[in-house]
Backbone as CSV, one residue per row, in Angstrom:
resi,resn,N_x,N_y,N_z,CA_x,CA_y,CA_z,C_x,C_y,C_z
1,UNK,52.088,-30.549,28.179,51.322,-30.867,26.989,50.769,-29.585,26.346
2,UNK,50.489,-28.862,27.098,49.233,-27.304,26.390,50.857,-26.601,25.887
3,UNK,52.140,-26.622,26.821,52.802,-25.907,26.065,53.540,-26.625,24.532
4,UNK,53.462,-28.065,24.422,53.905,-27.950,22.962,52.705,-27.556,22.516
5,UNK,51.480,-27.955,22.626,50.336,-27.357,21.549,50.426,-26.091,21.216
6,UNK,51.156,-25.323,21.841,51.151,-23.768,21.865,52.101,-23.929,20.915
7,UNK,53.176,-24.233,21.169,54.548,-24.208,20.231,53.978,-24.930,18.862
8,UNK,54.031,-25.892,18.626,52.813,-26.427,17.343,51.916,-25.584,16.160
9,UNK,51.333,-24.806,17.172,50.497,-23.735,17.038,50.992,-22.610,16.547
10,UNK,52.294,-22.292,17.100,53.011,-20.918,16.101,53.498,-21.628,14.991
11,UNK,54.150,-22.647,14.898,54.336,-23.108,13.914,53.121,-23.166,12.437
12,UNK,52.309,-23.834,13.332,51.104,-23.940,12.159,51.324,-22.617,11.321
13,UNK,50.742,-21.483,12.441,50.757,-20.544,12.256,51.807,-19.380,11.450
14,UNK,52.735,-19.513,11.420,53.558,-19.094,10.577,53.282,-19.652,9.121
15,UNK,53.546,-21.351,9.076,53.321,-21.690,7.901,51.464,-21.280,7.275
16,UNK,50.859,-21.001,8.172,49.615,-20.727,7.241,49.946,-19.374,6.379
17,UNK,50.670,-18.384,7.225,51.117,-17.127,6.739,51.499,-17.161,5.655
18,UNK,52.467,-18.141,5.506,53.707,-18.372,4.110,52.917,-18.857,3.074
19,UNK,51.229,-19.727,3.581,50.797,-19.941,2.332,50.109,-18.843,1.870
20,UNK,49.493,-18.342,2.824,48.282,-17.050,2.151,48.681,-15.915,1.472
21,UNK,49.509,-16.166,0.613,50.290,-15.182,0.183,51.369,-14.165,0.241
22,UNK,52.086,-13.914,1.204,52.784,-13.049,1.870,53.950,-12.352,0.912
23,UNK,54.317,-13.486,0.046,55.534,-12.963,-1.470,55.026,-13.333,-2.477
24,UNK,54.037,-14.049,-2.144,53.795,-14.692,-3.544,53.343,-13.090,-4.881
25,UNK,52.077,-12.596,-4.020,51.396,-11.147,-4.884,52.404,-10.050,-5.026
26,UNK,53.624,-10.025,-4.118,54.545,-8.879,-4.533,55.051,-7.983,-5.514
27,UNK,54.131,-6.559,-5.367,54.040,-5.927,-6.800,54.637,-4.839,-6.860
28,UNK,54.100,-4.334,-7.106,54.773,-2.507,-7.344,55.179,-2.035,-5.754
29,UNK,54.265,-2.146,-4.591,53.699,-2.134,-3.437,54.184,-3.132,-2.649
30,UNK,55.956,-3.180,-1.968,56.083,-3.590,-1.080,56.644,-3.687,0.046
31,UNK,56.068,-3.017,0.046,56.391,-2.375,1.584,55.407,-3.213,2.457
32,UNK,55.478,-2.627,3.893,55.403,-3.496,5.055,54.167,-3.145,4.962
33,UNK,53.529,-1.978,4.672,51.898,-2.002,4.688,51.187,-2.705,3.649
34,UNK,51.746,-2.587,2.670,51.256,-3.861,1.450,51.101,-4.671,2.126
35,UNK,51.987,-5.640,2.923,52.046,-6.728,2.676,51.178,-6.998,4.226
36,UNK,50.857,-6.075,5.133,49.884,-6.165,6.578,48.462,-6.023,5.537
37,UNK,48.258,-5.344,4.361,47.168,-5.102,3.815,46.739,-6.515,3.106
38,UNK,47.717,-7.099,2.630,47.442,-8.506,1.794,47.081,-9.860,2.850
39,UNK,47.657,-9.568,4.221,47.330,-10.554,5.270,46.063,-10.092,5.784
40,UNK,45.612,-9.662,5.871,44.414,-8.656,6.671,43.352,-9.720,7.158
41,UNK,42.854,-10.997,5.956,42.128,-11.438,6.220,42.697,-12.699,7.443
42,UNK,44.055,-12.589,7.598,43.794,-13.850,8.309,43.680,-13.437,10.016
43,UNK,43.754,-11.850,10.096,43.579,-11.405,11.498,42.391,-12.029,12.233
44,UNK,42.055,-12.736,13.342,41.129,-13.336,14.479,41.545,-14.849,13.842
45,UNK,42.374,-15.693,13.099,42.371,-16.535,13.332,43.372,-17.356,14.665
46,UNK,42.262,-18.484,14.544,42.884,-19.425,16.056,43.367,-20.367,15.494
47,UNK,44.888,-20.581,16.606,45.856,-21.923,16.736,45.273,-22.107,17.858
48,UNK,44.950,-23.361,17.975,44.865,-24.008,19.499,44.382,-22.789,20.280
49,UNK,45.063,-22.594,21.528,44.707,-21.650,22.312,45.487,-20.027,22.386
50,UNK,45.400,-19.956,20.942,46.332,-18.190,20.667,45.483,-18.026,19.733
51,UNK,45.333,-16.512,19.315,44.889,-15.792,18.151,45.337,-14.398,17.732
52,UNK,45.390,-14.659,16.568,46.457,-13.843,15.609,45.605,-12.654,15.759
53,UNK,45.995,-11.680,16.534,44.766,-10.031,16.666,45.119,-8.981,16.060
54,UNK,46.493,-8.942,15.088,46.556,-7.877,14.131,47.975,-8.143,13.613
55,UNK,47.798,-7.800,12.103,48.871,-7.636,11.350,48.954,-5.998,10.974
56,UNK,50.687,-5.567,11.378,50.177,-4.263,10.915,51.892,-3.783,10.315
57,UNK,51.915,-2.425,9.799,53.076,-2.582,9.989,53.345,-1.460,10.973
58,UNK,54.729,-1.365,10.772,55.791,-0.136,12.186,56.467,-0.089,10.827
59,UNK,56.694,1.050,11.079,57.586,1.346,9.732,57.472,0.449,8.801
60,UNK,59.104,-0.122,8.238,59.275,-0.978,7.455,59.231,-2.449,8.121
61,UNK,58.813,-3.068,9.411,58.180,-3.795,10.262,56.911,-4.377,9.451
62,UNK,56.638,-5.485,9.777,55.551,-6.464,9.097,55.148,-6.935,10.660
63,UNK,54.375,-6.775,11.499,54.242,-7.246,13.123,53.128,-7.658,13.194
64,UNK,52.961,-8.998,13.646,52.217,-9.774,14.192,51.892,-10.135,15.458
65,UNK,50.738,-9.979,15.802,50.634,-9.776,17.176,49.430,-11.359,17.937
66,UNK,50.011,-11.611,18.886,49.272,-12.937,19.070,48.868,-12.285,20.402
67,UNK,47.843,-13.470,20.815,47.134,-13.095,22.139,47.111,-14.621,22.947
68,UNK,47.305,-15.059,23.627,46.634,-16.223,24.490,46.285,-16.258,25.741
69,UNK,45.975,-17.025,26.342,45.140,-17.168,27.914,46.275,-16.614,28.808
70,UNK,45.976,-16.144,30.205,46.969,-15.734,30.805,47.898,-16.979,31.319
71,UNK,48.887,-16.705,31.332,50.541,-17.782,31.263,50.383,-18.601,30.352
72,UNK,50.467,-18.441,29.389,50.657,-19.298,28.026,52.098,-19.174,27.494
73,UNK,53.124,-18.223,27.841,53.959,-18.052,27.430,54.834,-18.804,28.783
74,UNK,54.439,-18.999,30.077,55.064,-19.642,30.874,56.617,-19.274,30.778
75,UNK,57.087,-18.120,30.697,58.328,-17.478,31.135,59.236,-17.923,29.794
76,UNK,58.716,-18.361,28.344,59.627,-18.468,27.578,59.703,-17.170,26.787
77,UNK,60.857,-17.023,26.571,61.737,-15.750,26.158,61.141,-15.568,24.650
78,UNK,61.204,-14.278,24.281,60.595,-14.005,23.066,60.993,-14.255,21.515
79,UNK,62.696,-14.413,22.054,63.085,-14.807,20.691,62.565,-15.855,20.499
80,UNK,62.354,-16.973,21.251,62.113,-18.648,21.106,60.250,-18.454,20.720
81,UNK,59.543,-18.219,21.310,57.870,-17.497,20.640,58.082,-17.225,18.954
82,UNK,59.150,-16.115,18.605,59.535,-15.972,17.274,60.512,-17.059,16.497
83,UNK,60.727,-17.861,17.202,62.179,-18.640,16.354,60.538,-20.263,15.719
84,UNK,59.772,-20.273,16.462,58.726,-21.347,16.324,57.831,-21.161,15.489
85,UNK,57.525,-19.640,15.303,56.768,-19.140,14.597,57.496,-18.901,12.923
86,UNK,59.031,-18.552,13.322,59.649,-18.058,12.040,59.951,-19.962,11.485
87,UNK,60.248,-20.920,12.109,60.413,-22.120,11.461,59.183,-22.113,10.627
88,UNK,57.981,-22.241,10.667,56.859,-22.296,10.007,56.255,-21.472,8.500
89,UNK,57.037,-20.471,9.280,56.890,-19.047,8.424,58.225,-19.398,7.515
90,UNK,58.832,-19.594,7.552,60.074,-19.890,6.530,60.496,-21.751,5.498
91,UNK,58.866,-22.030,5.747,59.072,-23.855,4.954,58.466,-23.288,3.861
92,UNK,57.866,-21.964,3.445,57.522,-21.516,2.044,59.010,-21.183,1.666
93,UNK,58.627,-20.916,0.087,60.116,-20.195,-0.321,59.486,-18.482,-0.641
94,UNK,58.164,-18.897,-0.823,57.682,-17.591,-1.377,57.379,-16.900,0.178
95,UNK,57.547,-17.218,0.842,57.264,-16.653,2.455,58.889,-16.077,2.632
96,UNK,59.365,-16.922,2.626,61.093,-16.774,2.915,61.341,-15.585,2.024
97,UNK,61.179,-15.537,0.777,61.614,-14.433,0.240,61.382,-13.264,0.888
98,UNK,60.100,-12.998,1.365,59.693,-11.822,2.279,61.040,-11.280,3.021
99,UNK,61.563,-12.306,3.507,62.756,-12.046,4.414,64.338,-11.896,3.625
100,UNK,64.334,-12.196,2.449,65.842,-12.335,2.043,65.262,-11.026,0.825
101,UNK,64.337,-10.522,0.464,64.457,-9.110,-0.215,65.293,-8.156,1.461
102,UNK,65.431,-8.529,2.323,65.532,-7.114,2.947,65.102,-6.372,3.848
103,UNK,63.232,-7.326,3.777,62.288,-7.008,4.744,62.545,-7.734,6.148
104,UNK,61.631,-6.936,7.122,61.212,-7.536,8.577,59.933,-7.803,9.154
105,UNK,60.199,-8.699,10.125,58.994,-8.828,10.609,59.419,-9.090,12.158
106,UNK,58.625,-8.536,13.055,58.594,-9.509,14.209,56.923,-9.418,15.169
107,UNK,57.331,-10.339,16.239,56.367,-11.078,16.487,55.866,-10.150,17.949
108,UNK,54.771,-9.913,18.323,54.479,-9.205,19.529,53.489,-10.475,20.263
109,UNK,53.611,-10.231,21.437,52.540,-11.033,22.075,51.843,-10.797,23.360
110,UNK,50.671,-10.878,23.674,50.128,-10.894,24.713,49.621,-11.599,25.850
111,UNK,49.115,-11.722,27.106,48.265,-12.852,27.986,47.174,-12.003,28.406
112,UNK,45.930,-12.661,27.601,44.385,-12.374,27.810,44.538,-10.629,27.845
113,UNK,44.914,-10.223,26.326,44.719,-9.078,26.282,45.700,-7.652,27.190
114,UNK,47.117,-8.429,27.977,48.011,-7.829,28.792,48.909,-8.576,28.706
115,UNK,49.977,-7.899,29.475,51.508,-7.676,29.453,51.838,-7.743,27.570
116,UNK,52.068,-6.655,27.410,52.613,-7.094,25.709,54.086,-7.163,26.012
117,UNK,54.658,-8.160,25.107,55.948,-8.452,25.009,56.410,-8.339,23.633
118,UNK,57.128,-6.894,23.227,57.396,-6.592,22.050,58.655,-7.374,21.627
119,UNK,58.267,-8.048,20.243,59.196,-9.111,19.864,60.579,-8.938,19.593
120,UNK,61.888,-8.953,18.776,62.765,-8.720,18.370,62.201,-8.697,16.990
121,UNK,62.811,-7.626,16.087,62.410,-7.457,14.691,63.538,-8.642,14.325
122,UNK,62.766,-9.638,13.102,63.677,-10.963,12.379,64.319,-9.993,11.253
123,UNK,65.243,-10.065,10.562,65.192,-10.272,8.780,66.017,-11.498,8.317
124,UNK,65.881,-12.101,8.632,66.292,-13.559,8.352,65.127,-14.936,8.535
125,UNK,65.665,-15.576,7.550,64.940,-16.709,8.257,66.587,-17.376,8.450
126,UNK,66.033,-18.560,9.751,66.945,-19.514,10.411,67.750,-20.699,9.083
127,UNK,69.113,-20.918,9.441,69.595,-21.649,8.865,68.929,-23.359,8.972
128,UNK,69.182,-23.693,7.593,68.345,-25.125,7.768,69.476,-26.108,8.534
């Protein structure tokens, strides 16, 4: 049960991303720090039992970094953490665009502040 809430939870979470602007403001300025600068405010928010602890970029990287209780990830592989998060993140169109200009993003994650598990960089979103 706590692990779909978790899975749920990236989902939410992605799609909150796609609403708060992420392509929508795309201006002169877009690059991967623009666009960690335009998310900024939603850093410390909570899904269920994860929280979003920094948007930043890596180069041309857009990286999001989650945190949850220790074994929350319960041995699932990182693409699947990012494939739950990118379904969510990709039901905008103005989110999706982020990804079909060219750009990347991927997903980092932690348990209670350890083991980081650096994500696979996306530039796609998933076929419908």
């Amino acid at each position: 049960m706590r692990g779909l809430r978790i899975l749920i939870g990236l989902f939410m979470l992605g799609l909150g991303l796609a609403h708060s602007g992420c392509a929508r403001r795309a201006g002169s300025g877009s690059g991967a720090d623009d666009y960690a600068w335009r998310l900024r405010s939603m850093v410390g928010r909570q899904i269920g039992p994860l929280e979003l602890k920094s948007i930043e970029a890596d180069g041309e990287v857009l990286v999001f970094t989650l945190d949850g209780p220790e074994g929350w990830r319960r041995g699932t592989p990182s693409y699947a953490i990012t494939s739950f998060f990118l379904e969510g993140f990709c039901k905008s169109s103005e989110a999706s665009g982020y990804l079909v200009a060219g750009r990347t993003l991927r997903l980092d994650t932690f348990e209670d502040g350890k083991h980081l598990i650096q994500g696979t960089p996306v530039h796609h979103c998933p076929h419908p």
